[in-house]
TORKOL-4160 file (C-alpha; in steps of 0.2 Angstrom, whole numbers, padded with zeros to 4 digits, m for minus):
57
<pt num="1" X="0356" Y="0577" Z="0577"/>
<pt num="2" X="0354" Y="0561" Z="0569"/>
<pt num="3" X="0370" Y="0550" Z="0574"/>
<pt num="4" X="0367" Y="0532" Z="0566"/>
<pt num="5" X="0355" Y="0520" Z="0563"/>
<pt num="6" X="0355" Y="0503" Z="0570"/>
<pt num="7" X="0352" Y="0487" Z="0560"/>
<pt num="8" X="0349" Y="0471" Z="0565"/>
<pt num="9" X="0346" Y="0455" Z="0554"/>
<pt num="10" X="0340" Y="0437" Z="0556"/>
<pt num="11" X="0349" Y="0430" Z="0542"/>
<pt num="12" X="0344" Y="0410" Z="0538"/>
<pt num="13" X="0361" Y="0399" Z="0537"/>
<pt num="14" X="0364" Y="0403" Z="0516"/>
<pt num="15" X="0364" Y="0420" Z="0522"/>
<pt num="16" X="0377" Y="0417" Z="0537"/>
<pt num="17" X="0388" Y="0407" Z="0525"/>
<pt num="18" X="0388" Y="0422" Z="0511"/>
<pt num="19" X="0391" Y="0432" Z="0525"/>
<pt num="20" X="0406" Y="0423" Z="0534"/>
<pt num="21" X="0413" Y="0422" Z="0518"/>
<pt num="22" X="0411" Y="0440" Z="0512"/>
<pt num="23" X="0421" Y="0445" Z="0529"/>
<pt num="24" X="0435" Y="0432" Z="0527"/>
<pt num="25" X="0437" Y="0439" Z="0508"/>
<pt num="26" X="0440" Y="0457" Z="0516"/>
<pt num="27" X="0449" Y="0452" Z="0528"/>
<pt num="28" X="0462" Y="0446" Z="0515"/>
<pt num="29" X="0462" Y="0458" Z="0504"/>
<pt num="30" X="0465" Y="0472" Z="0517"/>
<pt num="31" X="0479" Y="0460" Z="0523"/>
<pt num="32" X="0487" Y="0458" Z="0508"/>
<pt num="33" X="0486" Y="0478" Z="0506"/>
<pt num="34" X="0495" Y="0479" Z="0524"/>
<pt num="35" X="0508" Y="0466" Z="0517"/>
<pt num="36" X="0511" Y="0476" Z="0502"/>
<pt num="37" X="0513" Y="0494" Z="0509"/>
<pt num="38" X="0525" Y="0486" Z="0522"/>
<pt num="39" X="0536" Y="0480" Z="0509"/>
<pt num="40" X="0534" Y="0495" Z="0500"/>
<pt num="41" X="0542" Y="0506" Z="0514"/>
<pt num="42" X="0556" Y="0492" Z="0519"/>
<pt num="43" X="0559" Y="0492" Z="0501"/>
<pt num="44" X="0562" Y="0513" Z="0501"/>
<pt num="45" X="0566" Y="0515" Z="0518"/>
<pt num="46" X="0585" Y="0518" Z="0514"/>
<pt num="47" X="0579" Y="0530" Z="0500"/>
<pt num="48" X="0578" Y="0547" Z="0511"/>
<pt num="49" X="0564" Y="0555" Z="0499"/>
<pt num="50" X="0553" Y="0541" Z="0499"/>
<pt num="51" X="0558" Y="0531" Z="0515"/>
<pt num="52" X="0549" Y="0545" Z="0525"/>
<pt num="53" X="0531" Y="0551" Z="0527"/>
<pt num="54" X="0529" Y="0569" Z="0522"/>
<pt num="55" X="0518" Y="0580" Z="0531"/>
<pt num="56" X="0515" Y="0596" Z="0521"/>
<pt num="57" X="0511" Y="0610" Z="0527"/>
């Protein structure tokens, strides 16, 4: 069974900078998502239908 491959790279120093870069973009776009679903369910959370998460069964 093949679990994963393992990469490793030797990027020059442009390449660390794109890649620093890419990471810090990511890591505020999936902040901003966090900030915006919290607020989200503040906002609703004295809404009983939409304040809780529904599990269906």
């Amino acid at each position: 069974m093949l679990l994963g491959f393992k990469t490793e790279l030797h990027p020059n120093n442009q390449q660390k900078t794109l890649l620093a870069k890419h990471a810090g973009v990511a890591r505020h776009a999936w902040n901003w998502g966090l900030w915006l679903t919290r607020n989200i369910l503040n906002h609703n959370s004295n809404n009983p239908v939409f304040g809780k998460i529904h599990c269906i069964n």
